[in-house]
C-alpha positions in Angstrom: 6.3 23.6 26.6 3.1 22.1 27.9 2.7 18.2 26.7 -1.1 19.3 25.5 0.3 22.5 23.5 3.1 20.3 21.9 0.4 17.4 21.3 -1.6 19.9 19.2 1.1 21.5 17.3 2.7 18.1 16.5 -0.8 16.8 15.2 -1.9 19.6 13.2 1.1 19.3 10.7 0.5 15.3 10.7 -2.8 15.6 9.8 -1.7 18.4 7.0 1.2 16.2 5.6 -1.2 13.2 5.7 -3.9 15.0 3.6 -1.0 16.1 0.8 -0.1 12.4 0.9 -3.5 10.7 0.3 -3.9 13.3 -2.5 -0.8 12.3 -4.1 -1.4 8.6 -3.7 -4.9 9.1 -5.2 -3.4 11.4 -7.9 -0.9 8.6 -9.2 -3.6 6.2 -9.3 -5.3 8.1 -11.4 -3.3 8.9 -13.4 -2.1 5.6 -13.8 -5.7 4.2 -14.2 -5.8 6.0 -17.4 -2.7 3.8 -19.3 -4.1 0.9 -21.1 -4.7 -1.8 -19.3 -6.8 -4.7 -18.0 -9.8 -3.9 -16.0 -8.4 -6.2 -13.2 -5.0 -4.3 -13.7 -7.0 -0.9 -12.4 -8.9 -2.8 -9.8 -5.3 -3.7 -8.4 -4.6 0.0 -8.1 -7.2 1.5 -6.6 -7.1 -1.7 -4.2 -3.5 -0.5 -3.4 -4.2 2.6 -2.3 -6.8 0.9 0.3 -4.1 -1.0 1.3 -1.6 1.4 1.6 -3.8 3.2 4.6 -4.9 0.1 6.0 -8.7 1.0 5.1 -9.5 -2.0 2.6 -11.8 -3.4 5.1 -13.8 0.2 6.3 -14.3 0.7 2.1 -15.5 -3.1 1.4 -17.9 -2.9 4.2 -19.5 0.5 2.4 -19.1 -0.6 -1.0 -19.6 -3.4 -2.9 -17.2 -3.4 -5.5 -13.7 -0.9 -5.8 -13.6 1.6 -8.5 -12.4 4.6 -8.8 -15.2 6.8 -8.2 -16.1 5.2 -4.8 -12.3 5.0 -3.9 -11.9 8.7 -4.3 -14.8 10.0 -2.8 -14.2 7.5 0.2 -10.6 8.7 0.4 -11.3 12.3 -0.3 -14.4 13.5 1.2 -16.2 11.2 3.6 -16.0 13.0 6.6 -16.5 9.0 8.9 -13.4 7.9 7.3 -10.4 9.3 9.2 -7.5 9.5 6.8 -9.7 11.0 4.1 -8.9 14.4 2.9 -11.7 16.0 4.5 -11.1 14.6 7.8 -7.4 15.5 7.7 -7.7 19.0 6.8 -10.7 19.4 9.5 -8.2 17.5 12.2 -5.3 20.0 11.3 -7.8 23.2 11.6 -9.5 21.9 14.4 -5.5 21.5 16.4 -4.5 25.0 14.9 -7.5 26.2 16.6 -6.6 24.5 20.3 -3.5 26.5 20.1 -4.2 29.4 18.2 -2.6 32.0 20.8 0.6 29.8 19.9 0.3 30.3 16.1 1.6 33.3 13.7 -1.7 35.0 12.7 -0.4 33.7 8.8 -0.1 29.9 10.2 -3.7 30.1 11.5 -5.3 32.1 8.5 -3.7 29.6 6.6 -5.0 26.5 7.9 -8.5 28.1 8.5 -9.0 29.2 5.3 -7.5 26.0 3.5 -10.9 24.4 5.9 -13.2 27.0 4.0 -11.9 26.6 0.8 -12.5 22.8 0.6 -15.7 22.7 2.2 -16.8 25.3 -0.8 -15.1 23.0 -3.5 -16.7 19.8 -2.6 -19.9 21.4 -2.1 -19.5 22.6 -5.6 -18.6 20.1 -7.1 -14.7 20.9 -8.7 -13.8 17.6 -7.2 -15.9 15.9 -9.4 -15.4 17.8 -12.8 -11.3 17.9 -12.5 -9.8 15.3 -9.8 -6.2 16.1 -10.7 -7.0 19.8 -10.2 -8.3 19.1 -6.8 -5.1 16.9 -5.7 -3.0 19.8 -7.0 -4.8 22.3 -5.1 -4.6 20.2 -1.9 -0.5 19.6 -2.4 -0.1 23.3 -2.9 -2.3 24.1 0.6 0.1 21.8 2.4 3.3 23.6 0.7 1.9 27.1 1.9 1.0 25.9 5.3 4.9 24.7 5.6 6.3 27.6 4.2 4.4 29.9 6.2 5.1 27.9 8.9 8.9 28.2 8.7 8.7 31.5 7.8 7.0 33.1 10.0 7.2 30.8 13.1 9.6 31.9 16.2 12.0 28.6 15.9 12.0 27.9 18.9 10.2 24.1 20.4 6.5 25.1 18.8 8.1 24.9 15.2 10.4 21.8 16.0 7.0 19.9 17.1 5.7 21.0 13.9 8.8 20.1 11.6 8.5 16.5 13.7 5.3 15.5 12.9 5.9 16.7 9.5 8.6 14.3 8.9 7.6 11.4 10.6 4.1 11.1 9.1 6.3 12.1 5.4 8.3 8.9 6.2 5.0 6.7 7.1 3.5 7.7 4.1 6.7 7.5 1.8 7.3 3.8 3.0 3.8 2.9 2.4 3.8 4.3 -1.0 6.8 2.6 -2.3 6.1 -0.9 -0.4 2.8 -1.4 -2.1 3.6 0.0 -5.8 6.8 -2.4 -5.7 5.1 -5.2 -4.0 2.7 -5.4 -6.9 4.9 -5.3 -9.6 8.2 -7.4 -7.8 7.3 -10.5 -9.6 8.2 -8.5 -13.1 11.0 -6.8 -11.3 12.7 -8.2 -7.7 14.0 -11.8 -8.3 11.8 -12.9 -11.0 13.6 -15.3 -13.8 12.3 -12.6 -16.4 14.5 -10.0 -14.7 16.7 -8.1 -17.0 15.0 -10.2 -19.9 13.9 -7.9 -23.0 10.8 -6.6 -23.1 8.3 -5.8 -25.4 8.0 -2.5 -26.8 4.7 -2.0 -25.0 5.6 -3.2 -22.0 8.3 -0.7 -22.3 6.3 1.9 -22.3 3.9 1.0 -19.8 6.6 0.4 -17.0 7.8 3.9 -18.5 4.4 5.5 -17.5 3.8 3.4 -14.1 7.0 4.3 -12.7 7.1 8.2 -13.9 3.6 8.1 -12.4 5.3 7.5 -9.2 8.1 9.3 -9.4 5.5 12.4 -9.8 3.5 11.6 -7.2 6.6 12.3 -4.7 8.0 15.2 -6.7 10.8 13.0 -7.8 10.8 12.5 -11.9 13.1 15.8 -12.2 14.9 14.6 -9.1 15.9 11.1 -10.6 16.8 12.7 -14.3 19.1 14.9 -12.8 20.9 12.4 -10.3 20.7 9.3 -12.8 20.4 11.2 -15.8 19.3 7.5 -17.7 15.8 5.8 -18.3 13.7 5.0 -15.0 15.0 1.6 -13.5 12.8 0.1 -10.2 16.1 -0.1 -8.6 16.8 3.3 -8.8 13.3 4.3 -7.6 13.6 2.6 -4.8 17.1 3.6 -3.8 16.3 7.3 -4.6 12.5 7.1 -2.4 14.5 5.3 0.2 18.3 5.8 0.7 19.0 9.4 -0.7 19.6 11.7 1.7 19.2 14.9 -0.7 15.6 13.4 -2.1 13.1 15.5 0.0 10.7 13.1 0.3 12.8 10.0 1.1 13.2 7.8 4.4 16.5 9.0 4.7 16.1 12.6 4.2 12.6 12.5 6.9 14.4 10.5 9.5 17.1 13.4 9.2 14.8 16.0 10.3 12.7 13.8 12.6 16.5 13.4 14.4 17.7 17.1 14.1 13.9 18.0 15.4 14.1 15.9 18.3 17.8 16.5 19.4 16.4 20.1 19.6 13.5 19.3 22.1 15.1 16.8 24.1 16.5 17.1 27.6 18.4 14.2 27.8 20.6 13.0 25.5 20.9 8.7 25.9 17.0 8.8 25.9 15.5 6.1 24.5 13.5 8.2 21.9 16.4 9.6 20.8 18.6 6.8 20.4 15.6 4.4 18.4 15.6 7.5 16.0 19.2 8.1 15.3 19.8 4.1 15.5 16.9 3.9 12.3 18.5 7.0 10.6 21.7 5.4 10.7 20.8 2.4 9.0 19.2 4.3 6.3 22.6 7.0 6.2 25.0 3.5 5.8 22.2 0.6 4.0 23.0 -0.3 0.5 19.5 -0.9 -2.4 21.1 -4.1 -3.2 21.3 -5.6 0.1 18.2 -4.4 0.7 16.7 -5.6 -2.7 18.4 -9.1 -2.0 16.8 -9.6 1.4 13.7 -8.7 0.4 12.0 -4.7 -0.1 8.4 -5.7 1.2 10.1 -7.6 4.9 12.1 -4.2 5.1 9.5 -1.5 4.6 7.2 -3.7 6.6 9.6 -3.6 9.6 10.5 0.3 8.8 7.0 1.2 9.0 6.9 -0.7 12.3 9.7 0.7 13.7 8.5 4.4 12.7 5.0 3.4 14.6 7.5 2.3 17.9 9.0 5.8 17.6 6.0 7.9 17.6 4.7 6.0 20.4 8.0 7.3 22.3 7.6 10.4 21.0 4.1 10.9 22.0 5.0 9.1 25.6 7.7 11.0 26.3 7.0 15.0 25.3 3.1 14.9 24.0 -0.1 14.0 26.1 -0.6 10.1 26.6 -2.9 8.9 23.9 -6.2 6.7 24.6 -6.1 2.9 24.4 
């Protein structure tokens, strides 16, 4: 396959899985914006989500203050922002496009009309009269374009590109999510004298919301009550977003199909790519939470993230078309 053709196809679901991402961080946040709590509390939040995709100084320098108003329409339809929801979905279409002779005609309809149908919605305004509705609608257009996708799609190295970017911009996006909703809340949680102290029947009930908020926001809550069938412990969370293979959305279930993708497209067995990827997947196949909890979860999503940026640099230097400096 030609590096430009595989660049395109490889993009187009990264940009998709990226926009069903944002609208899943942005859904959890407000959802959990709406628990009783302190106004800094909900400043911390939407300040998170900032963080999470690196855009904390792009929204201060438009903005004077963070809210949730201005966070979500910076994050969901300013078109000069590239990781808002608007951009992404105009990225994907606009790759789908490049290579539409490649494409099923139900993989293109899908993406162009997913393009259509938000331009009308923002322009009328359902955005602003039901957020939740709108990150809904956005998670569903991302499950349609994958299902259509794998079922209509030859499998053959066009789908594997796909399936790859899908996966390794899940597993970005994943890490992110859980480093910064754990990182604010580890001094409650991770290592803090007050660990495993009783709490107060509010504060029960708040951590009960806060962390079924995020369980939701990754299509886990169902996942965890069937697998730990108990109430929601952080240690648990993070062992189920990170370490279980049969999670969907964890590290260790994306690296699985980043690996199986790649074995499929590559040539050459000992290649570098190939061996960076199946050395991280084995880590997170064999790791244990508590080690990782005991050395620290914020040093060892930090250096997973990194490591997942190193390996789509291979990827993109070895089988896509060399990206600008």
């Amino acid at each position: 396959m030609l590096s430009r053709t595989a660049d395109h196809l490889f993009w187009m679901s990264r940009y998709m899985e990226r926009a069903e991402n944002t609208a899943r961080m942005l859904n959890v946040s407000y959802e959990t914006s709406l628990l009783p709590q302190s106004a800094a509390a909900v400043e911390a939040g939407w300040e998170g989500i900032l963080s999470i995709s690196e855009l904390l100084p792009a929204y201060l320098a438009l903005y004077k203050t963070i809210n949730p108003r201005d966070v979500m329409a910076f994050m969901v339809k300013d078109a000069d922002n590239p990781s808002s929801i608007i951009s992404c979905l105009r990225a994907a279409r606009e790759n789908a496009r490049a290579v539409r002779g490649t494409l099923t005609t139900e993989v293109w309809e899908t993406q162009n009309q997913t393009w259509l149908e938000v331009n009308r919605m923002l322009k009328s305004g359902e955005f602003e009269r039901d957020p939740g509705q709108f990150f809904e609608w956005v998670k569903f257009r991302s499950h349609l374009s994958r299902g259509v996708t794998v079922g209509t799609m030859l499998m053959d190295e066009s789908l594997y590109f796909m399936r790859m970017g899908t996966f390794l911009e899940r597993a970005d996006n994943t890490a992110r999510l859980v480093d910064v909703k754990f990182h604010a809340m580890q001094n409650d949680f991770f290592g803090a004298p007050q660990y495993g102290a009783p709490e107060t029947e509010s504060a029960q009930e708040y951590d009960f919301y806060h962390w079924s908020a995020i369980l939701r926001s990754v299509s886990g809550f169902e996942v965890y009550r069937k697998v730990y069938r108990d109430v929601i412990r952080p240690e648990r969370v993070a062992e189920l977003l990170i370490l279980r293979p049969d999670m969907p959305r964890s590290l260790h279930a994306s690296l699985n199909e980043v690996l199986s993708n790649l074995k499929m497209v590559s040539h050459d067995p000992d290649s570098d790519t190939l061996r960076h990827a199946g050395r991280l997947r084995s880590e997170l196949a064999f790791g244990r939470i508590d080690e990782i909890l005991a050395t620290g979860l914020h040093a060892y999503l930090t250096q997973f993230l990194e490591r997942v940026n190193v390996l789509g640099g291979r990827i993109s230097r070895e089988f896509l078309m060399p990206q600008a400096a």
